[in-house]
N, C-alpha and C positions, 0 to 999 in steps of 0.2 A: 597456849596449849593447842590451838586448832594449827600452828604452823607446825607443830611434834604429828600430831595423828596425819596431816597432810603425808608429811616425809615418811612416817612410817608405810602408808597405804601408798605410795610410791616406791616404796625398799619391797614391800610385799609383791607388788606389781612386775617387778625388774624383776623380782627372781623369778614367780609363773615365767615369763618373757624368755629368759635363759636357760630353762627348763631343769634348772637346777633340784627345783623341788618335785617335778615329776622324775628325772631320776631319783634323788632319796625315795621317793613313793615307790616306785617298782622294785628298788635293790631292795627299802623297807619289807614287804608284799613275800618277795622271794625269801628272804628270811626265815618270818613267820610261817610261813608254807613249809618250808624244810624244820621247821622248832615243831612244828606240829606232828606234820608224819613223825619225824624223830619222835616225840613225847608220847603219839600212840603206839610205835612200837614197844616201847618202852616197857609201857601201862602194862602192855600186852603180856611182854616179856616176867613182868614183876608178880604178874597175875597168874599163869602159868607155869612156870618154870616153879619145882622142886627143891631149886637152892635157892629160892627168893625168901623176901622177907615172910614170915609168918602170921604177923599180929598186923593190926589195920596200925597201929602208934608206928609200927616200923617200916611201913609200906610209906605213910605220910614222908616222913621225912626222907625217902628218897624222892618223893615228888617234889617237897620244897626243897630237895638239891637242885633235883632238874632245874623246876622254876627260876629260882635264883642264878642258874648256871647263863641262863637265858636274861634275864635281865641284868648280866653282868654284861652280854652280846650287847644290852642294846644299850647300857650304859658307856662303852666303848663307843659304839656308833654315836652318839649325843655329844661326846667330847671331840667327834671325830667334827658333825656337823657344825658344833660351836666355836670351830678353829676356825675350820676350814669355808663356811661360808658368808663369814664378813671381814675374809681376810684382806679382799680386792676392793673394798668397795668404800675405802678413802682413797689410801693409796692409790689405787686405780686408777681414780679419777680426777685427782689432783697432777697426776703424774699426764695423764690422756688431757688435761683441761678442762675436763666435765663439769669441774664443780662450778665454775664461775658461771656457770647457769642456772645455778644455783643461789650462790653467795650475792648476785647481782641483784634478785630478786628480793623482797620486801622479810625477807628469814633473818632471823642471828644466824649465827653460825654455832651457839649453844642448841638452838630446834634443830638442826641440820644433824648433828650427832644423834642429838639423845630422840630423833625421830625415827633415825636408822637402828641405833639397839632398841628401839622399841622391836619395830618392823622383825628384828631378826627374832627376839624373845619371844613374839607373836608362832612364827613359825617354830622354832625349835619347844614351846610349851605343843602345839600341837603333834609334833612330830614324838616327844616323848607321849601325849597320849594314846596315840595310833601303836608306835612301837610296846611300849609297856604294857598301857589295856590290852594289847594283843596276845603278849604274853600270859599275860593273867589271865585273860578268858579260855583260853586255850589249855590251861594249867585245870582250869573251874570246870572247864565242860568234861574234859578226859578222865580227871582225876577226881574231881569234885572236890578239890584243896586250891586254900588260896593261903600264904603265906600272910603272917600278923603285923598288920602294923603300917599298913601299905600306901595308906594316905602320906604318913613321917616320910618312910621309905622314898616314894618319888618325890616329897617335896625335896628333902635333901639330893635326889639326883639331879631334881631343876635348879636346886641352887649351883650345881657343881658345874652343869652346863652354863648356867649365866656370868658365873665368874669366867670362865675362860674366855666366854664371847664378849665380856668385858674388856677382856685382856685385851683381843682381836681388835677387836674396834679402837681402843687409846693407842695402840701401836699403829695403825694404822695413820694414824693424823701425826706421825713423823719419820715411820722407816715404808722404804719399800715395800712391794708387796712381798716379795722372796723373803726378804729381812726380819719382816712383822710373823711371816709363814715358821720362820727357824725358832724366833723366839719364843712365841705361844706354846709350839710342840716343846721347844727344848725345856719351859717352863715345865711344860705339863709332863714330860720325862724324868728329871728332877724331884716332881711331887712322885710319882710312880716308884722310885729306886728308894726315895727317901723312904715313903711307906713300906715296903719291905724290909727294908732296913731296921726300922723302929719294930716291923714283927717278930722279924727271927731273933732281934736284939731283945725280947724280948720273951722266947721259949726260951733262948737260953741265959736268960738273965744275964744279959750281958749292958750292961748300964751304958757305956760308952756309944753303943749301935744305938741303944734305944734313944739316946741323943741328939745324935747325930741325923735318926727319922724324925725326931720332933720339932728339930731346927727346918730341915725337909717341908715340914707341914703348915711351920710359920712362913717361908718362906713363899711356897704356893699351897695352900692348903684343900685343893682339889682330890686329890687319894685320899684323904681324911673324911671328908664329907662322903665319898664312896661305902669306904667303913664302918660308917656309923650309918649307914644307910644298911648295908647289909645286914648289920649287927641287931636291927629294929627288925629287919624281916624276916626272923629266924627265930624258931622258937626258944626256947631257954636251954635246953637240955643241948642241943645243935651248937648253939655260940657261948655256954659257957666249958662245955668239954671239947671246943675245938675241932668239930668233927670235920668240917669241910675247910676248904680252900679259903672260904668266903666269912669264914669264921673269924674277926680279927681276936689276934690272942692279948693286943694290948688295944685296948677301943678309947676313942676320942671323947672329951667331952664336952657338954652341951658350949663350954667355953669357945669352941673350937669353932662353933654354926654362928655365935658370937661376932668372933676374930673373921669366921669369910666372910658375911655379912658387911659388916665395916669395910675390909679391902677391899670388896667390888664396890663401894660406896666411893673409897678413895679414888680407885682405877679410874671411876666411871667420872667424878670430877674432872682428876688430871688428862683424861683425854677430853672434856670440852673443855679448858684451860688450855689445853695445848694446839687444838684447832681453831681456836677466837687469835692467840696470838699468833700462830704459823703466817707468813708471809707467804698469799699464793699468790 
């Protein structure tokens, strides 16, 4: 264990170094800043305006639109950061020779992996609560509404993030970095179409789409976890009539947190299996 927390507090280290995570911090910052003005004008607009809603129950639920709209932003950014930043950092290094200053050292090559997704899971759980609480706080102070359920809500977004940073990292420990960069996106694109697919396949009851997103979801099951994340943060009257975007109209079940759970357990094997026996 002390040789995992090493690697990780060195993966933490290297990225501060690269300034990787003080850009996420400031693009983060910028964000929220614009979600904010946006959200007070908003308030403003909802609050004043004539043709706005009437009653405080119908005023809410344009706030938990907002909110949610905003925590889809940052949900997006999370899968962005969980691709994208342990996509170099096998590959990388094995490709540059870095590792063998590593590998030479008194480490498995099992702590070497599962010390870097630590390392990343470290950052990316922070970065979801910087981005999220941010949203939320900002949803509390303006509106004084915070959408139900919201503990459920981001843990399913942090599972969604670690699956794919899962993904990143086992790909890494056998394709290039470009390589490992196409397939993670192309994966998590895949999950994206499918999930729509199993939606509309399913306003219009049309069995064969809904299928077809469900194979989708077995496949990589990241848009799944999305939706049933949303589906928890909304109130009942919102996600059972469909009202928003964010609404799924055919929702996943707890099967589903199940089946990611296990696959990132597989992934996360098969890429230390696959770095113990790679030939560097």
């Amino acid at each position: 264990m002390r040789g995992i927390f090493t690697i990780s507090q060195l993966t933490i280290h290297e990225a501060l170094r690269k300034r990787v995570l003080l850009a996420a911090l400031v693009l983060g910052l910028a964000f929220l800043i614009l979600f904010g003005v946006a959200f007070y004008f908003m308030n403003r607009e909802v609050i004043e305006s004539p043709r706005g809603p009437e009653t405080q129950a119908q005023r809410a639920l344009v706030y938990i639109f907002l909110t949610m709209a905003g925590l889809y932003a940052v949900n997006f950014l999370m899968v962005m950061m969980a691709a994208l930043l342990p996509v170099d950092t096998l590959s990388g290094e094995i490709r540059s020779g870095a590792i063998q200053s590593l590998v030479t050292k008194p480490l498995r090559r099992s702590e070497i992996v599962l010390g870097k997704w630590l390392g990343f899971w470290v950052i990316l759980a922070g970065y979801l609560l910087l981005m999220g609480g941010g949203v939320l706080l900002i949803s509390r102070v303006v509106s004084n509404i915070t959408p139900p359920n919201i503990a459920i809500g981001l843990g399913l977004m942090m599972l969604e993030a670690t699956l794919l940073l899962t993904l990143s990292i086992a790909g890494g420990t056998r394709l290039s970095t470009l390589a490992n960069g196409v397939l993670v996106f192309g994966l998590f694109g895949l999950a994206f179409i499918g999930g729509w697919i199993e939606q509309i396949g399913s306003l219009f009851q049309n069995e064969t789409a809904r299928y077809v997103g469900v194979i989708a979801s077995l496949i990589v099951p990241s848009e799944s976890l999305w939706q049933l994340a949303a589906y928890n943060m909304q109130p009942s009257l919102m996600r059972d009539m469909t009202l928003t975007p964010f609404s799924p109209a055919s929702v996943p079940s707890g099967a589903m947190v199940v089946w990611a759970i296990g696959y990132t357990l597989v992934v996360l094997v098969f890429g230390v299996w696959s770095f113990r026996t790679r030939d560097l």
